[in-house]
N, C-alpha and C positions, 0 to 999 in steps of 0.2 A: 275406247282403245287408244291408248297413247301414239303418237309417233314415233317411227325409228328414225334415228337420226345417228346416219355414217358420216363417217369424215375421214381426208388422206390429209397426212402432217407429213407433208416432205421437208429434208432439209438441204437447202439449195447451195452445194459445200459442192456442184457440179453441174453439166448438165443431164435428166436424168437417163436412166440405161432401162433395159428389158424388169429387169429386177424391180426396181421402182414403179413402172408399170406398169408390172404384173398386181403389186399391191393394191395401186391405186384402182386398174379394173375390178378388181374382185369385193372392192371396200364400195364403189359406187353400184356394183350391181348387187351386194348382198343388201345395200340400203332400199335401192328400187324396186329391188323385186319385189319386197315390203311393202309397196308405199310408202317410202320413208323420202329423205334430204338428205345430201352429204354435202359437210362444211369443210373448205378447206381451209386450212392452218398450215402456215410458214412458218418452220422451227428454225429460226435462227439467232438461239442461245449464244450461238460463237459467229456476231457480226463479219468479227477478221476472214475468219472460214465461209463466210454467207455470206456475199454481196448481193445487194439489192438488183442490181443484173440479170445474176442468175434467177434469181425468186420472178423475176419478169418474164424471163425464156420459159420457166418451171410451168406457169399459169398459160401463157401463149401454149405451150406444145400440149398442155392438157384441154385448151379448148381444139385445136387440130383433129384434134382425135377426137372431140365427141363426148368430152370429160368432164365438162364446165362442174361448177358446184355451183349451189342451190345458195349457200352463204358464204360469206369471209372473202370471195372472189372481187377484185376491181373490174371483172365485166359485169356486170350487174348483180341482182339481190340486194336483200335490203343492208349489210354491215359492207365497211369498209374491210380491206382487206387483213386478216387477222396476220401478226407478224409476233413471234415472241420477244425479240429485243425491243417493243414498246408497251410492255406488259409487265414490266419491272414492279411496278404498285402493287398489282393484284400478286404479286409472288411472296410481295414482302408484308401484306397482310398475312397470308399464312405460315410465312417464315416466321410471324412475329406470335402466331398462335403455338408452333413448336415450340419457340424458345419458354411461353408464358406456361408451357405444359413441362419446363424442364428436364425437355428431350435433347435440345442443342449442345454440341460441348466443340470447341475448338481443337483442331486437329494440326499437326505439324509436321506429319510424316510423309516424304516425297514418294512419290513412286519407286524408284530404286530403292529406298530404305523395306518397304514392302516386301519386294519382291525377292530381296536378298535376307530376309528375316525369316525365321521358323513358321513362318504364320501358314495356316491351313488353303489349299487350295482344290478348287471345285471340279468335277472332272473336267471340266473347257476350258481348265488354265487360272482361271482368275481369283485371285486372290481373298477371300474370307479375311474382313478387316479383323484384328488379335485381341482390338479396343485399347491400341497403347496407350492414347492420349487421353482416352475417358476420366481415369481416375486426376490428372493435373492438379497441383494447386494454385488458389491464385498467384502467386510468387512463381510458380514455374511456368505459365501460362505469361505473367509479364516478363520474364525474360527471353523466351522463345517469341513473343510478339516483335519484340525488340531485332531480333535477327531477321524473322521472315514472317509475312502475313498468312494467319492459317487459312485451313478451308474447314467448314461445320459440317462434322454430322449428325445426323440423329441417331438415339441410341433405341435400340429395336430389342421389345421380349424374345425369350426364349420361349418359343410358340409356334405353332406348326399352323401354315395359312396353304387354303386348298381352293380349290375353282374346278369347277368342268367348262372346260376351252368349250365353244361351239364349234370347233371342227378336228382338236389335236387331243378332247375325252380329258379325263382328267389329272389335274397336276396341284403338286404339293411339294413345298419347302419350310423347312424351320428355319425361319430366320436367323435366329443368333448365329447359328450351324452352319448353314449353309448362302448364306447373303453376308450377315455382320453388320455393324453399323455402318449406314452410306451415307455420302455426303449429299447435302443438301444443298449447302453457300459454297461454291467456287474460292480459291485465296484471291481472286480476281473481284472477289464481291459480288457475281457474277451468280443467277441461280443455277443448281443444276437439273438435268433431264428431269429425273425421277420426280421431285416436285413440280418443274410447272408441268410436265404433261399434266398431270391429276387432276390440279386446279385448270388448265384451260379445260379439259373433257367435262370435268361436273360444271365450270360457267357459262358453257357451251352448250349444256344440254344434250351431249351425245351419250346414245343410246348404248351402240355399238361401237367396238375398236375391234378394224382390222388391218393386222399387222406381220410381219415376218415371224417364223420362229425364232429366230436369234433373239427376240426382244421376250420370248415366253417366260424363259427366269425372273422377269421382273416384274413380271405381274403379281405375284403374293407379298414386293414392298410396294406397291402401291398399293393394292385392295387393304392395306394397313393402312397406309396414310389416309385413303378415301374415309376410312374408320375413325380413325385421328381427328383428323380435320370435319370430321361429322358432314362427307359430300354425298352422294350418290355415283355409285361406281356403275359405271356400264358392263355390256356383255363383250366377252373377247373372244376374236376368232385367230389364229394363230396359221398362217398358210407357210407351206415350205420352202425353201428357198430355193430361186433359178439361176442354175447352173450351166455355164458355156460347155457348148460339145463334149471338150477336153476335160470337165471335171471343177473346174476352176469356179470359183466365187465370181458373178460379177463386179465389176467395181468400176467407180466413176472416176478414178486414177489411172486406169487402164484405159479408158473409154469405150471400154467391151458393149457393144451395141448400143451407144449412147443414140439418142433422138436426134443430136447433131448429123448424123449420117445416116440413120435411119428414114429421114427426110428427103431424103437427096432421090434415094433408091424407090420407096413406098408411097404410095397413096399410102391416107390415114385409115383406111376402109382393109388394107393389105394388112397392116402390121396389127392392128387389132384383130384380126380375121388368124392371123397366125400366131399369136399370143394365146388368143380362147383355146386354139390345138392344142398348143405345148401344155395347155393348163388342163386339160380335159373336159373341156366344156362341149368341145363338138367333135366330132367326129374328122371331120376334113379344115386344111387352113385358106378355106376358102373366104374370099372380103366378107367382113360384116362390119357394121357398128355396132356400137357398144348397147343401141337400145334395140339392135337386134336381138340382144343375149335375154334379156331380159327376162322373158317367158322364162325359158329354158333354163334359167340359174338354177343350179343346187350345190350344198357344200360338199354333199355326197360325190358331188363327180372330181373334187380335186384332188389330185393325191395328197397323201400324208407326209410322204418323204419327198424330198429334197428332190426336183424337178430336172432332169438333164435334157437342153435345150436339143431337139434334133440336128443332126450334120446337115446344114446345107437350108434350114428352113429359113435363117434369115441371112 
């Protein structure tokens, strides 16, 4: 029997809040409940946005709590700390296996130009790329370079990719349709999400990915790429997102329950103790740690929808 192997990939653009958390609890105890490891990974694609600071407070307040990982961690285990801004090689091997599969095409279109164009949009707003740039020729492709550097994307069949989430049942999108072609290379040169996530989880070895539903659209262009790029794709568990009293999104702009102040107030034993409540793991938000939960894990107890933090719990 193989091992499972969770991991949290925060990205350190803050310090983190309830919301991150919450992820990160549920991604470590669906690994351990297993007998599995969970690897951490620092997603910090956008350095500017990510200093290495935060990525230090990020690993500090998950070991506080009882959160350590098993790898990727500078407290111990056997790999140095996994960070994406020093993974730029392994990205551009496989960038360099899209382009060789002539899937790449340079792209020129800014956001505004998008957003203000006829192009189809998905019901959460976001834009269905139209594929302007697809057809270019080289002549118009060196003139537009000449003005601004593009960003690449890959170009995606018309084909309909399906999964059953381990905890949100099953989900489908046709890509041409409903995704379009995404970018891959940043105009920055810079990779984007969609591919390194993929290559670091299949070079990783991770089993399992648990994550926000916000991110569940994007799981059918990746389980393509994983196809693509001939990796191994893991199993995905999709948890709902945690909502302040009032309705609101958490956010690390806000500093809506950030760990910063949440320290001040809680033992570590308190806040994880009333995180499992909000999440439905137990019944009362009384102190536990995290390897209290352990036994007790199921995905059956978290809810489906979108999680409204109780008045007053923290």
């Amino acid at each position: 029997m193989s091992t499972v192997v969770g991991r949290y990939a925060p990205s350190p653009s803050g310090r983190m809040h309830l919301g991150n958390l919450c992820c990160c609890l549920l991604a470590w105890l669906s690994a351990k409940s297993k007998g599995g490891k969970v690897v951490l990974r620092v997603e910090d694609l956008d350095a500017m946005r990510c200093p290495r600071s935060f990525a230090d407070l990020l690993e500090e307040d998950l070991a506080w709590l009882g959160l350590s990982a098993d790898e990727g961690g500078s407290r111990g285990g056997p790999h140095a700390p996994y960070y994406q801004s020093e993974r730029s090689a392994l990205y551009q091997q496989y960038y360099d296996k899209l382009e060789a599969l002539g899937l790449t095409y340079p792209c020129f279109c800014t956001r505004s130009q998008l957003h203000a164009a006829s192009a189809p949009h998905r019901s959460d707003g976001q834009v269905v790329y139209p594929g302007t740039c697809r057809s270019l020729t080289p002549e118009e492709i060196a003139a537009k370079s000449a003005i601004r550097p593009p960003a690449w994307r890959v170009q995606v069949p018309d084909r309909v990719v399906s999964f059953t989430d381990g905890h949100l049942g099953r989900y489908a999108e046709n890509l041409a349709a409903d995704c379009g072609d995404f970018i891959v290379r940043r105009a920055d040169g810079g990779f984007a999400y969609q591919l390194a996530v993929v290559v670091d989880d299949a070079l990783m070895g991770v089993t399992e990915v648990v994550r926000g539903a916000d991110l569940l659209s994007s799981t059918p262009r990746q389980l393509w790429l994983y196809e693509v790029l001939d990796l191994k794709a893991p199993e995905f568990y999709h948890l709902p997102l945690l909502l302040a009293p009032d309705g609101r999104r958490l956010s690390k702009r806000d500093g809506d329950q950030s760990l910063e102040h949440l320290r001040d107030r809680y033992t570590p034993e308190e806040v994880v103790g009333r995180l499992a409540y909000a999440c439905g793991l137990t019944d009362t938000p009384a102190p536990r740690t995290p390897a209290d939960l352990i036994d007790g894990f199921a995905w059956e107890k978290v809810p489906k929808t979108d999680i409204l933090l109780p008045e007053g719990l923290f």
